[in-house]
C-alpha positions in Angstrom: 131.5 189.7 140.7 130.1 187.4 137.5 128.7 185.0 141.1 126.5 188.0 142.2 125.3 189.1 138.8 124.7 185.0 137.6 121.9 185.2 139.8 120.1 188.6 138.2 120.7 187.6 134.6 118.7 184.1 135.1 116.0 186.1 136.3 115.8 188.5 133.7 115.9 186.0 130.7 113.0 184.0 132.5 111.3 187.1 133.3 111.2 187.8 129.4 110.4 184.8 128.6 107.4 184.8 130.6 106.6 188.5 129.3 106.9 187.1 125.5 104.6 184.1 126.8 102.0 186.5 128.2 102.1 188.9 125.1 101.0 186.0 122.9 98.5 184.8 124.8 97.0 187.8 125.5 97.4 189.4 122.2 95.6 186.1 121.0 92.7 187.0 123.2 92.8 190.5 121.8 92.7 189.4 118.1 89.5 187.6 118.7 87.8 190.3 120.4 88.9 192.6 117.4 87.6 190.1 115.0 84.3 189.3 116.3 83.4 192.9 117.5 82.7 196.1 114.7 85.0 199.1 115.5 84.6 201.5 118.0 82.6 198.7 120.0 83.8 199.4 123.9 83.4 196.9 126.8 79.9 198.1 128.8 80.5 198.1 132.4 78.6 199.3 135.1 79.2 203.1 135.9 79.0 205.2 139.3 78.5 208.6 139.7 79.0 211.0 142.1 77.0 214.4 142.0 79.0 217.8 143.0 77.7 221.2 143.7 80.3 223.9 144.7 79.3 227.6 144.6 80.7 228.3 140.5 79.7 224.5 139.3 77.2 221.7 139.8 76.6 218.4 137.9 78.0 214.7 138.4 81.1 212.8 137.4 81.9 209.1 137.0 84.0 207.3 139.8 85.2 204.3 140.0 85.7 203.4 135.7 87.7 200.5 135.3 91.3 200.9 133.8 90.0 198.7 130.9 86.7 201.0 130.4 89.5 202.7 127.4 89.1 199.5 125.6 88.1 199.8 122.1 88.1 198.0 118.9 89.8 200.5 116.2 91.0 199.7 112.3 94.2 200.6 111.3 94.5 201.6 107.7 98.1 201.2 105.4 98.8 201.4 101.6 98.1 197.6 101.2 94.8 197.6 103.2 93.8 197.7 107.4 93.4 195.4 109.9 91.8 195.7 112.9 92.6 195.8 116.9 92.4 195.7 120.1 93.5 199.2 121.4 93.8 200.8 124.9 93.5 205.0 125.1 95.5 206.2 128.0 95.4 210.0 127.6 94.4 212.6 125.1 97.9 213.6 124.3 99.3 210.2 124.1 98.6 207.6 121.0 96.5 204.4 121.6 98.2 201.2 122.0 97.4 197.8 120.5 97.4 194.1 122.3 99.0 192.2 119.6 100.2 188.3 119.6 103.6 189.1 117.5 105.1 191.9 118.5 107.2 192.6 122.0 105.8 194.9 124.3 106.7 198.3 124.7 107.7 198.6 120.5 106.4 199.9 117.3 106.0 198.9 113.6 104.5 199.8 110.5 101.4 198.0 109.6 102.2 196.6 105.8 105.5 198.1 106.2 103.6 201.5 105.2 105.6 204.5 107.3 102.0 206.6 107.5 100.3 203.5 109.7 102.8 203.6 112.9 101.5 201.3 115.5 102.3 201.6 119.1 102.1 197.9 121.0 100.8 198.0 124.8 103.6 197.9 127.3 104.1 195.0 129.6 102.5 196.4 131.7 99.3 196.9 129.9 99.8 193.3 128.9 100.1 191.6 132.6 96.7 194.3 133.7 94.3 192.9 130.7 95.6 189.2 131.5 94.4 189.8 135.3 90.8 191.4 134.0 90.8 189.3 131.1 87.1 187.6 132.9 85.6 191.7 133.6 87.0 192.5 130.2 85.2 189.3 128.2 82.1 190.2 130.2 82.2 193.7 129.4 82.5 192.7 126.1 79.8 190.1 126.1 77.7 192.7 127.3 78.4 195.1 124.5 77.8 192.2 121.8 74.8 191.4 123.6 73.5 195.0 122.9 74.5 195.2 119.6 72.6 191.7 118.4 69.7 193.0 120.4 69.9 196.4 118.5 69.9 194.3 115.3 67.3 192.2 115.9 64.8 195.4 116.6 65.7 196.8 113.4 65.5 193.1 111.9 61.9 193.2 113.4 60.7 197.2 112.1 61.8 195.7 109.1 60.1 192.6 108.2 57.1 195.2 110.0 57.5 197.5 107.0 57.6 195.0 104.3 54.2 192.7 105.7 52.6 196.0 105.6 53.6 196.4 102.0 52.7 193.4 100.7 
């Protein structure tokens, strides 16, 4: 029986050895995303729609969003201070997840050790999905930077307008 189930164990210590691998990496990826980016920034992607029309209700609905469209950048607060991640929103009824370097998959902790600041880490799953869209997720990322540096530099420019005209 230990001959049949040899086999099986190998393969599960590698698999979590690869699953730890891929968690680091990935949270790593996270972490400088949440670092460079202000909350609440999202990845921009490009969205479809599909108009309806029944007798009771007519309008349009997106199609097509990509799983990583829930992306966003949040701040976690504790009694010792915040920090800031990486987070994915699956449902309404269900708390968002974080992509973090040192933690396993699937688990929780308390950020500063503070029992009011539970975080919920991303499941392997959620880990092995953003390492396969990690180039649509930098892009969609990119693109939101992009927006916001452009957005800056208008005000910048309205600005520097305001104060030549006051001189």
């Amino acid at each position: 029986m230990v001959r049949y189930t040899e086999k099986l164990l190998e393969k599960g210590v590698e698999r979590k050895r690869l699953t730890s691998q891929l968690a680091t990496l990935v949270g790593a990826v996270a972490n400088d995303v949440a670092c460079n980016l202000p909350e609440g920034s999202r990845p921009t992607y490009e969205k479809k729609f599909k108009e309806f029309d029944t007798p009771n209700l007519k309008g349009t609905f997106e199609v097509d969003a990509p799983w990583w469209s829930n992306l966003e950048v949040v701040r976690i607060e504790s009694n010792l201070g915040e920090a800031k991640y990486l987070a994915l929103s699956r449902t309404m009824d269900k708390p968002k997840v974080v992509f973090v370097p040192d933690k396993e998959p699937g688990t929780r902790f308390f950020l500063d050790n503070d029992p009011r600041a539970k975080v919920w880490v991303a499941s392997a799953e959620d880990y092995l999905k953003f390492a396969n869209s990690i180039p649509e997720i930098m892009a969609g990322f990119e693109k939101t930077a992009d927006e916001l540096s452009k957005i800056l530099r208008e005000a910048f420019g309205k600005l520097k307008e305001i104060a030549s005209t006051k001189a």
